[in-house]
ZAKOLLUM-430701 format. One record per residue (C-alpha): residue number from 1; x, y negated, z negated. Coordinates in steps of 0.5 Angstrom, whole numbers, plus 500, padded with zeros to 3 digits. Each point is the difference from the previous one (the first is absolute). Layout:
[site NUM [X Y Z]],
...
END
This chain:
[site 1 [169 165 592]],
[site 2 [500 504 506]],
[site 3 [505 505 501]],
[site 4 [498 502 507]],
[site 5 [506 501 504]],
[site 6 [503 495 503]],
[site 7 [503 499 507]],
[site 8 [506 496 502]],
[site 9 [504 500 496]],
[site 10 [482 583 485]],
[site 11 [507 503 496]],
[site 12 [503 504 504]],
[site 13 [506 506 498]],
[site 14 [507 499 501]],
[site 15 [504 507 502]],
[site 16 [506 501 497]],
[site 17 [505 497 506]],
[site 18 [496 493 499]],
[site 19 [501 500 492]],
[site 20 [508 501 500]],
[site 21 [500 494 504]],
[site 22 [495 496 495]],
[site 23 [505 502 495]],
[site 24 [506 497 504]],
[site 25 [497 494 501]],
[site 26 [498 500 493]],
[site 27 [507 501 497]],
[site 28 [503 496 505]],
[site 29 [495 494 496]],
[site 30 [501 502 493]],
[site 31 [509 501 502]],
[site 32 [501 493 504]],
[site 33 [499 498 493]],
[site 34 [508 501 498]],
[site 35 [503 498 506]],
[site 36 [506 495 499]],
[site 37 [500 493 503]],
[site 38 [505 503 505]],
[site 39 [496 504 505]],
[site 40 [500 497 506]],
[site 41 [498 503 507]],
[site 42 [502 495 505]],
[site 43 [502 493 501]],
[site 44 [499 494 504]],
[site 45 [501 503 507]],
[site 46 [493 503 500]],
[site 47 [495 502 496]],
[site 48 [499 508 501]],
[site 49 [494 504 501]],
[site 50 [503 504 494]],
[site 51 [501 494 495]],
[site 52 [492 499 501]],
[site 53 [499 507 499]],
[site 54 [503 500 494]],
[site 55 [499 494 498]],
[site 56 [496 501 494]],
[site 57 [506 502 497]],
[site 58 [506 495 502]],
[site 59 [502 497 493]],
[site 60 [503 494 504]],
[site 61 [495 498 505]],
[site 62 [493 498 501]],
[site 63 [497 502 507]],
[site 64 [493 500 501]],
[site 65 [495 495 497]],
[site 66 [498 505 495]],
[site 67 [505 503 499]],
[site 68 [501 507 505]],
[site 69 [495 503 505]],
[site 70 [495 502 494]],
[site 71 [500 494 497]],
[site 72 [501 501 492]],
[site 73 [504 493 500]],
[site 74 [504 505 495]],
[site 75 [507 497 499]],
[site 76 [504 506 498]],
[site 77 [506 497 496]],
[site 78 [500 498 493]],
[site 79 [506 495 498]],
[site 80 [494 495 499]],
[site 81 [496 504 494]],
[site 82 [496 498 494]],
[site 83 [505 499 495]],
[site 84 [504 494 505]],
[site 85 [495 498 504]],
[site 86 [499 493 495]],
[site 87 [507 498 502]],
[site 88 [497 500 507]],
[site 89 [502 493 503]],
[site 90 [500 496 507]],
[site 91 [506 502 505]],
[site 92 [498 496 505]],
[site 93 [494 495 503]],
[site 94 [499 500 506]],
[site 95 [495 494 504]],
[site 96 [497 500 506]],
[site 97 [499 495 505]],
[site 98 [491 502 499]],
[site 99 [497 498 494]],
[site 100 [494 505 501]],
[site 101 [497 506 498]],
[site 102 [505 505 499]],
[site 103 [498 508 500]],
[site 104 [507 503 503]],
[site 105 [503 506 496]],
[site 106 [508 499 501]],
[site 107 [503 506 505]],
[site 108 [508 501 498]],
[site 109 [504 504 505]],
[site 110 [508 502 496]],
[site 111 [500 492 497]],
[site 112 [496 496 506]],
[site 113 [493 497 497]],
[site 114 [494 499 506]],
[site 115 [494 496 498]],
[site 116 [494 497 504]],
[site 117 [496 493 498]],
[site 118 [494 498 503]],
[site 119 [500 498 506]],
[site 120 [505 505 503]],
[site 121 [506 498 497]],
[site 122 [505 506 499]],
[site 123 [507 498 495]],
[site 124 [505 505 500]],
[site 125 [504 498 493]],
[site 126 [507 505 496]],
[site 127 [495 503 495]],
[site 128 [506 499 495]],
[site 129 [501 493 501]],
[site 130 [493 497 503]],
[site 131 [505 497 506]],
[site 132 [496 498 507]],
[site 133 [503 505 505]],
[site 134 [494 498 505]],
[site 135 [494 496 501]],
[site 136 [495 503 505]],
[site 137 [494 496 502]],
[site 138 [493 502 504]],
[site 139 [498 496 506]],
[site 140 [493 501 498]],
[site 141 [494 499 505]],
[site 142 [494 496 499]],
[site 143 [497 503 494]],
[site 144 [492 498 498]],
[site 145 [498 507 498]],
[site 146 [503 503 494]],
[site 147 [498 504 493]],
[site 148 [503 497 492]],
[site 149 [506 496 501]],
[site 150 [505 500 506]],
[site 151 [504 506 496]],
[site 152 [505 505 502]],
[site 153 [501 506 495]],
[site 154 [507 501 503]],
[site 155 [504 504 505]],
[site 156 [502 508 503]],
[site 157 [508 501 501]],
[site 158 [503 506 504]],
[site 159 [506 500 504]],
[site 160 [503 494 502]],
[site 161 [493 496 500]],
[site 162 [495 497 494]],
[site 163 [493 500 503]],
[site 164 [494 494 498]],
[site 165 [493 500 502]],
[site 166 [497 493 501]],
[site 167 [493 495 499]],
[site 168 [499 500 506]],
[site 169 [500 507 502]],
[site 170 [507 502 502]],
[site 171 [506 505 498]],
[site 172 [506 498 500]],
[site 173 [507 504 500]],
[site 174 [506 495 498]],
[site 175 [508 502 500]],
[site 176 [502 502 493]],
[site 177 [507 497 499]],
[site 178 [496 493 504]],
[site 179 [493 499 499]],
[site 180 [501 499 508]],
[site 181 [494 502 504]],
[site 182 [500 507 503]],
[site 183 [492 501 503]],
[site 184 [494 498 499]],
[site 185 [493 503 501]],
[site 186 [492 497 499]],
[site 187 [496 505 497]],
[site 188 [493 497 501]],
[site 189 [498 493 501]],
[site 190 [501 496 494]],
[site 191 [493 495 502]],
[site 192 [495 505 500]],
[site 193 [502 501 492]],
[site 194 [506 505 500]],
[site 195 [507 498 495]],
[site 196 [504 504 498]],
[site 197 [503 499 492]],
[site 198 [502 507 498]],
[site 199 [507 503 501]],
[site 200 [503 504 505]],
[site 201 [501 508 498]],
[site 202 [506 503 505]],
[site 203 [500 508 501]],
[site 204 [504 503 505]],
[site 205 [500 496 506]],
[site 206 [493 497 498]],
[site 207 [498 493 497]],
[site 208 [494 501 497]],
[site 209 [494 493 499]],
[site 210 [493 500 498]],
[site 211 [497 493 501]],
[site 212 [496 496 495]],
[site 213 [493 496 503]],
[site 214 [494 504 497]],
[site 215 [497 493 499]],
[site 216 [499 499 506]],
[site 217 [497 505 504]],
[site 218 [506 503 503]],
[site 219 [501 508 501]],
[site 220 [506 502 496]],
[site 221 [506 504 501]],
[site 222 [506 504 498]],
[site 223 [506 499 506]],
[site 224 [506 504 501]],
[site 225 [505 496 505]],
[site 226 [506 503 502]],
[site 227 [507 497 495]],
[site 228 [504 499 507]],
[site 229 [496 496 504]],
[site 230 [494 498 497]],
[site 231 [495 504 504]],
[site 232 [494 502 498]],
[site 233 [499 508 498]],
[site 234 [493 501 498]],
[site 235 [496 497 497]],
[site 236 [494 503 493]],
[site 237 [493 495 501]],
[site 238 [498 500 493]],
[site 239 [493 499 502]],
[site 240 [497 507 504]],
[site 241 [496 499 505]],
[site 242 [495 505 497]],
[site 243 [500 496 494]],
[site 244 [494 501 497]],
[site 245 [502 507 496]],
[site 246 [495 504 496]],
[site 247 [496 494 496]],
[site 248 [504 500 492]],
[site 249 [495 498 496]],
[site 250 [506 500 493]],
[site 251 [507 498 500]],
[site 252 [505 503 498]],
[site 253 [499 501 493]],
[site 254 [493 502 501]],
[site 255 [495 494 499]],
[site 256 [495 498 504]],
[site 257 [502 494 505]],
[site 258 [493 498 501]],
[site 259 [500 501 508]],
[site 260 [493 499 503]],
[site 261 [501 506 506]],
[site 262 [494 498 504]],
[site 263 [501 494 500]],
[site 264 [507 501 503]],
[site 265 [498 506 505]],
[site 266 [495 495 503]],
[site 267 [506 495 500]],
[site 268 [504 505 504]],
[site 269 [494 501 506]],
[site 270 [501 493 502]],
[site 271 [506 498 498]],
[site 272 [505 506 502]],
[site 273 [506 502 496]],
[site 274 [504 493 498]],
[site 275 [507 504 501]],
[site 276 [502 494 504]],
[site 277 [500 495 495]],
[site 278 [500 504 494]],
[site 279 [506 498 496]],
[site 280 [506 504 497]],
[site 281 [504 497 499]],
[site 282 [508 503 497]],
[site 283 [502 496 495]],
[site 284 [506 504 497]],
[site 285 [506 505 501]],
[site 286 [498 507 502]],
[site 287 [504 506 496]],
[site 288 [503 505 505]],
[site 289 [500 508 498]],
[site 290 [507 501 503]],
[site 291 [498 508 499]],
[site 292 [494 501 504]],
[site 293 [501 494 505]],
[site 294 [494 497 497]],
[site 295 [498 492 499]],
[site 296 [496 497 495]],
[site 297 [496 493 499]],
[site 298 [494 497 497]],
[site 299 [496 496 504]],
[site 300 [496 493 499]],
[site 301 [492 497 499]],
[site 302 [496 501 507]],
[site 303 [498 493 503]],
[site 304 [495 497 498]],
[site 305 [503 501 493]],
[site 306 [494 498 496]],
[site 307 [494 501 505]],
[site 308 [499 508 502]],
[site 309 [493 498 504]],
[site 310 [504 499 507]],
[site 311 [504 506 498]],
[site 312 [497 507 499]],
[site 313 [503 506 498]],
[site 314 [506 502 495]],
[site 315 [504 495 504]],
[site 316 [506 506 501]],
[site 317 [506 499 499]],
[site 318 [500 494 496]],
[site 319 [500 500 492]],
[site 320 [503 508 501]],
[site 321 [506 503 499]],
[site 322 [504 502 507]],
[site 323 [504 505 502]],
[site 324 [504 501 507]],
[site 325 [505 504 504]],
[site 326 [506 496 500]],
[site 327 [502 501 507]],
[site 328 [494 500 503]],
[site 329 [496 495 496]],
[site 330 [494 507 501]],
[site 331 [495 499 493]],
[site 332 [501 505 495]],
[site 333 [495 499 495]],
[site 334 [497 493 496]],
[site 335 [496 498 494]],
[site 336 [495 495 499]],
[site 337 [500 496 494]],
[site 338 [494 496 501]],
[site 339 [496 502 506]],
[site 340 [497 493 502]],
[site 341 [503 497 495]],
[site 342 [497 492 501]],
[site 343 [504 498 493]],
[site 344 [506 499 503]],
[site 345 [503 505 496]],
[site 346 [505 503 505]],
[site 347 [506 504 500]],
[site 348 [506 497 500]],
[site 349 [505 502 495]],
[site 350 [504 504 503]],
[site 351 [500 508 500]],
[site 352 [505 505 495]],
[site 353 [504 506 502]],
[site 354 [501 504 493]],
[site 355 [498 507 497]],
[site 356 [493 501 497]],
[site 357 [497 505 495]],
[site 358 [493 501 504]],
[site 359 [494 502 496]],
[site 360 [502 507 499]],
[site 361 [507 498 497]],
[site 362 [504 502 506]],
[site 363 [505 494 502]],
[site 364 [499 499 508]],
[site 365 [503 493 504]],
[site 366 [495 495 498]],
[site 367 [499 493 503]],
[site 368 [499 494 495]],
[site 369 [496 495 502]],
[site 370 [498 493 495]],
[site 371 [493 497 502]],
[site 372 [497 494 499]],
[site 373 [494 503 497]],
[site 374 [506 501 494]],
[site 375 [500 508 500]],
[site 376 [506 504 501]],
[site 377 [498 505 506]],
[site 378 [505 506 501]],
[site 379 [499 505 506]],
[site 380 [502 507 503]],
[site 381 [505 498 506]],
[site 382 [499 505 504]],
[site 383 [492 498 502]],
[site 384 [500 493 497]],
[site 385 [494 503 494]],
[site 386 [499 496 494]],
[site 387 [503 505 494]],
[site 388 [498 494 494]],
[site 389 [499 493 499]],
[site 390 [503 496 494]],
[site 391 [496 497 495]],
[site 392 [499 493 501]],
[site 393 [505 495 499]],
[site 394 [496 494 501]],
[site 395 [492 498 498]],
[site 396 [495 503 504]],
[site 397 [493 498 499]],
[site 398 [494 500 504]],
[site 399 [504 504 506]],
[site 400 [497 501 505]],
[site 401 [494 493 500]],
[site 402 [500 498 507]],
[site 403 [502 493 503]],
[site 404 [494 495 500]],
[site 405 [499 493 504]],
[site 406 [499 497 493]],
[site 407 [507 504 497]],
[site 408 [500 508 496]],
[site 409 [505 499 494]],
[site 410 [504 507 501]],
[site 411 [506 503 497]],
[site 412 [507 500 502]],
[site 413 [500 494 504]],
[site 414 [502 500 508]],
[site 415 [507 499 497]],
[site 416 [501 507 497]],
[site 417 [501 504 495]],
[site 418 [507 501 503]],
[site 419 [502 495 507]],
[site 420 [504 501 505]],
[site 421 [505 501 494]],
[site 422 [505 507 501]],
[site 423 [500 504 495]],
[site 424 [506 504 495]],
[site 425 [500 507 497]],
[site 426 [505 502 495]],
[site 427 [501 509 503]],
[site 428 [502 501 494]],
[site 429 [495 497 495]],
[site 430 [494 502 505]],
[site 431 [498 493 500]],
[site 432 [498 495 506]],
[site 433 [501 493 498]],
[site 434 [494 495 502]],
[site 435 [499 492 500]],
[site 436 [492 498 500]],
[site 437 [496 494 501]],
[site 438 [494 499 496]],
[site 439 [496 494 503]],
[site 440 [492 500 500]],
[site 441 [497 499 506]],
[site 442 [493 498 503]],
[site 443 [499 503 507]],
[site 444 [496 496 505]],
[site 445 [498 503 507]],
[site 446 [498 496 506]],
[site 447 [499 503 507]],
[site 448 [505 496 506]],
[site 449 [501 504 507]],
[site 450 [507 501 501]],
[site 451 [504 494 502]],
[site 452 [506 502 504]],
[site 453 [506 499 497]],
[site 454 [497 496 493]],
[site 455 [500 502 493]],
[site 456 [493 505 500]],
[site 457 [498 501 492]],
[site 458 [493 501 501]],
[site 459 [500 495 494]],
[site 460 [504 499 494]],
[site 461 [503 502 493]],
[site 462 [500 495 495]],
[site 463 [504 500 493]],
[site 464 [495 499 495]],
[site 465 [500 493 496]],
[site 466 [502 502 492]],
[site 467 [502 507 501]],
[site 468 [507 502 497]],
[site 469 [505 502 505]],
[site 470 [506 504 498]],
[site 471 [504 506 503]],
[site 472 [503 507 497]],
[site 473 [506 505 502]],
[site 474 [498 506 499]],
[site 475 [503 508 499]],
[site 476 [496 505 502]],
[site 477 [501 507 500]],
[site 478 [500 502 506]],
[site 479 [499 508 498]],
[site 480 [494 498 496]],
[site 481 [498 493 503]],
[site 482 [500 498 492]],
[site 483 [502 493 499]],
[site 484 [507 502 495]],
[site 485 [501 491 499]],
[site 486 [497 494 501]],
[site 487 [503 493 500]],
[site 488 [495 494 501]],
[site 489 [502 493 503]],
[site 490 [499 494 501]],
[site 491 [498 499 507]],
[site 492 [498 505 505]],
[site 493 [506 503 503]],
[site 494 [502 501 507]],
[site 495 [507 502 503]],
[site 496 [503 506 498]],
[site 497 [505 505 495]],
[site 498 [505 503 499]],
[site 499 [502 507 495]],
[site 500 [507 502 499]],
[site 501 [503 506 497]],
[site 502 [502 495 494]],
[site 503 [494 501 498]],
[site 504 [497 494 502]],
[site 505 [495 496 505]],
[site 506 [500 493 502]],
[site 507 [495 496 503]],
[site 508 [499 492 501]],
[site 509 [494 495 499]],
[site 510 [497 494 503]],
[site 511 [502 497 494]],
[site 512 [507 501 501]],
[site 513 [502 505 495]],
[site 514 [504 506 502]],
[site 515 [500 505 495]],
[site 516 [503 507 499]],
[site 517 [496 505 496]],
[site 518 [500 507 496]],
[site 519 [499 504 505]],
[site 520 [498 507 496]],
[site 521 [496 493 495]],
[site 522 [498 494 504]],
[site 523 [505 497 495]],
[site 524 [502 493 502]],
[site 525 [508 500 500]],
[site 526 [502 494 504]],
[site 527 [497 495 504]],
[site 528 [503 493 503]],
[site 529 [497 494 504]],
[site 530 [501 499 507]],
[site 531 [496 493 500]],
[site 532 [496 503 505]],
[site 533 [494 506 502]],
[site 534 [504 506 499]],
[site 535 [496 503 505]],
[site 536 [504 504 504]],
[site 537 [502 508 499]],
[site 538 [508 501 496]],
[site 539 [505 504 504]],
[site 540 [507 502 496]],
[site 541 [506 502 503]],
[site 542 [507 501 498]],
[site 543 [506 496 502]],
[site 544 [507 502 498]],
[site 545 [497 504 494]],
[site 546 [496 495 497]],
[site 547 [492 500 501]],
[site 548 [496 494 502]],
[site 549 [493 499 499]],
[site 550 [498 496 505]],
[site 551 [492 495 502]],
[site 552 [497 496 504]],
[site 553 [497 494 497]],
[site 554 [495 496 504]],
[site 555 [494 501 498]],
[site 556 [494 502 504]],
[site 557 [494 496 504]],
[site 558 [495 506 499]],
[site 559 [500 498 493]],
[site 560 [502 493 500]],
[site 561 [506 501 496]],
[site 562 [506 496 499]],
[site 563 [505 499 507]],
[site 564 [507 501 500]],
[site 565 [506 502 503]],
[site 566 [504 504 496]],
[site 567 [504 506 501]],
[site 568 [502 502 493]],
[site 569 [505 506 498]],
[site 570 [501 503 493]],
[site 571 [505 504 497]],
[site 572 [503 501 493]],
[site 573 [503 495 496]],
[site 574 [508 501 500]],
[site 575 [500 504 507]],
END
């Protein structure tokens, strides 16, 4: 079976100023814990700037795809805890009119639920009752380039507007209260391979987008557009136009990634450098560090993926970690992964703000990131530096054999490790939270020119016949990089997790469980069947004092689980 992707469907020091504002930042994390159900910062009119900024601490709400600006996907309130969590049932299902893959994470402002389906359908729903307040559908354009599915991960919301951006390569604005159509913008020309699938991240009067098409040599970016009228106010190419950086010979963790130097400088000389048609695609959120006006992101595998001959150089900014200044989009600092990474091991996952114990103990604001390799990599924020990796999460054997005509056996697979799946953290346990894939592959290169607006593989992987496959959650510690607990499943996961202050994580499967676990043990604790993949990242709100538990169920097209149509909000038996 091949799984090529598919079209169509250094530790600086901290002064002492920089420190009192991590521990607020802390102590804002570990207290929001205790909030009650009734904190509230607003209400239907608008969505206000400082009800994002705060947004990691609103017991009510869920108002960023991962939860806040630093993407910990912590939800504060704990009325759902380890004792109650086994009398958790359905409140409502909710069915949309796509039967399809279903990725969208459920974004709730004061009761009001929006959620997106493929094909760019946006629903708004009551939150508490699983009502149709409104339908919007996209009039998509002709379509024939697009990576993994026709998803769409969800929406943005501020002011009086809610924001998607779409598969063929557009980003809308739509009236909250109505799902009418405010504006609309074209970010690049969907047939020469650019889509878009991600959500949107509103801050200030910025919308921000990266696009999706690392497949087809395209060259990526990250777009700031203007909240008001849809203009377009800078614009960060994830491709350099000295790409070729300092010829890294080792990855991130230090092994040897068998790079034939020569023969790639000698490449260069009659080739030039491939930044053009070089990839970079940004497949997730980006985390805002509302302190220092920073953005942070990940970026995707170079094109051709597999085939690294007719692209020579490290191949910056793909497989890197990125930071940029928010007003302007002016690069900050990066770190690169795997520089001319021809396994497809890109970074997709998206960063993590917390505080982090660098190696001489001292807590700095770090960045998560989760890779495809299947390590945990923690960074200082302040220059992108690689403080640790974790141990790995996911068998890695024979890293770093390179592709061949005839197919190399490599693991992680093209797959991960960890997808495009968000993290969780727990601030007060210290642990990350992470879904992996295990999924044995053999990697086949075959040298094509670029096609203009056609998948470019440079060949493919292919699931190797009679291997188990299965998946993982794992916690890490993320001070440490030491693996705390491990669950095994049956089958690879992809999708997303939530923590809570209940001391618990949920996370689907393409099987159709949806499960809660022990965050402090991995202990399994409750878990339901939703008759469909449950490959969607949970979200929970509180409504009238009762807190929901709420999921996408509709499988997914990357791996070839179930499709549905369900919404499914959970709360407390008797509630």
């Amino acid at each position: 079976m091949s799984l090529k992707r598919q079209p169509l469907i250094t530790i600086k020091a901290h002064g002492e100023a920089k420190m009192k504002k991590l521990a607020v930042i802390v102590t804002a994390l570990v207290v929001s814990a205790g909030l009650t159900a009734d904190t509230k910062y607003g209400d239907m009119k608008t969505v206000t700037q400082d009800m994002l900024d705060r947004a990691a601490s609103d017991g009510n709400n869920f108002l960023h795809t991962n939860g806040n600006y630093e993407q910990t996907r912590y939800y504060p309130n704990k009325q759902i805890n380890t004792s109650n969590v086994n009398t958790l049932a359905p409140a409502w299902i909710f069915q949309t009119e796509i039967v399809d893959s279903l990725e969208t994470t459920p974004i709730i402002v004061d009761g009001v639920m929006y959620v997106t389906t493929s094909y760019n359908h946006v629903y708004a729903l009551d939150a508490k009752t699983g009502e149709q307040l409104w339908h919007y559908k996209q009039k998509l354009g002709p379509i024939t380039t697009y990576c993994c599915g026709p998803n769409n991960r969800g929406v943005a919301v501020s002011g009086d507007k809610v924001f998607m951006a779409t598969l063929d390569a557009k980003m809308v604005a739509l009236d909250a209260k109505t799902g009418r159509q405010i504006w609309e913008t074209e970010l690049a020309d969907p047939e020469l391979g650019y889509s878009e699938t991600m959500a949107p991240t509103v801050v200030g009067n910025k919308v921000l987008i990266g696009t999706n098409g690392g497949e087809y040599g395209i060259r990526g970016f990250v777009k700031a557009l203007d909240t008001d009228s849809g203009e377009v106010l800078w614009t960060f190419h994830t491709t350099a136009e000295n790409s070729i950086g300092t010829w890294e010979t080792h990855d991130a963790t230090g092994r040897d990634m068998l790079r034939d130097i020569k023969a790639e400088k000698a490449a260069l000389k009659e080739l030039g450098d491939p930044y053009e048609t070089l990839g970079g695609g940004v497949w997730q959120n980006p985390a805002v560090d509302l302190e220092t006006n920073r953005v942070y992101f990940v970026v995707g595998n170079p094109s051709p993926d597999l085939d690294g001959s007719l692209r020579p150089g490290d191949n910056l900014y793909t497989n890197s970690l990125v930071s940029v200044d928010l007003d302007s989009g002016k690069y900050i600092c990066h770190y690169q992964y795997i520089a001319h990474d021809v396994w497809d091991l890109d970074a997709v996952s998206p960063p993590v703000i917390t505080p982090v114990k660098n190696n001489d103990g001292e807590m700095v604001k770090g960045i998560l990131h989760g890779g495809k390799t299947g390590h945990i990599y923690a960074h200082d924020a302040s220059d992108c530096s690689l403080i640790r990796h974790s141990e790995a999460m996911v068998p890695q054997e024979d890293m770093w054999t390179l592709p061949t005509a005839e197919g190399a056996r490599m693991l992680p697979g093209a797959n991960g490790g960890v997808e495009w799946s968000p993290l969780a953290i727990d601030p007060n346990l210290g642990l990350s939270y992470a879904i992996n894939l295990h999924q044995p592959m053999t990697y086949h290169v075959e040298s094509t020119p670029y096609p203009a607006g056609k998948l470019w593989l440079g060949g493919a992987f292919k699931v190797i016949p009679g291997e188990e496959q299965w998946g993982n959650i794992t916690a890490m510690d993320y001070h440490t990089g030491k693996i705390r607990w491990k669950v095994k499943t049956e089958q690879p996961m992809i999708g997303g997790i939530l923590a809570t202050a209940g001391g618990l994580v949920f996370a689907g499967e393409g099987n159709g469980q949806f499960k809660a676990y022990d965050s402090e043990t991995g202990a399994m604790l409750w878990n339901f069947q939703a008759g469909a993949g449950v490959n969607a990242p949970p979200s929970s709100f509180t409504v009238d004092g009762d807190q929901y538990i709420v999921v996408a169920a509709g499988g997914n097209a990357q791996l070839g689980y179930k499709y549905g149509n369900n919404i499914i909000a959970f709360k407390l038996a008797g509630n």
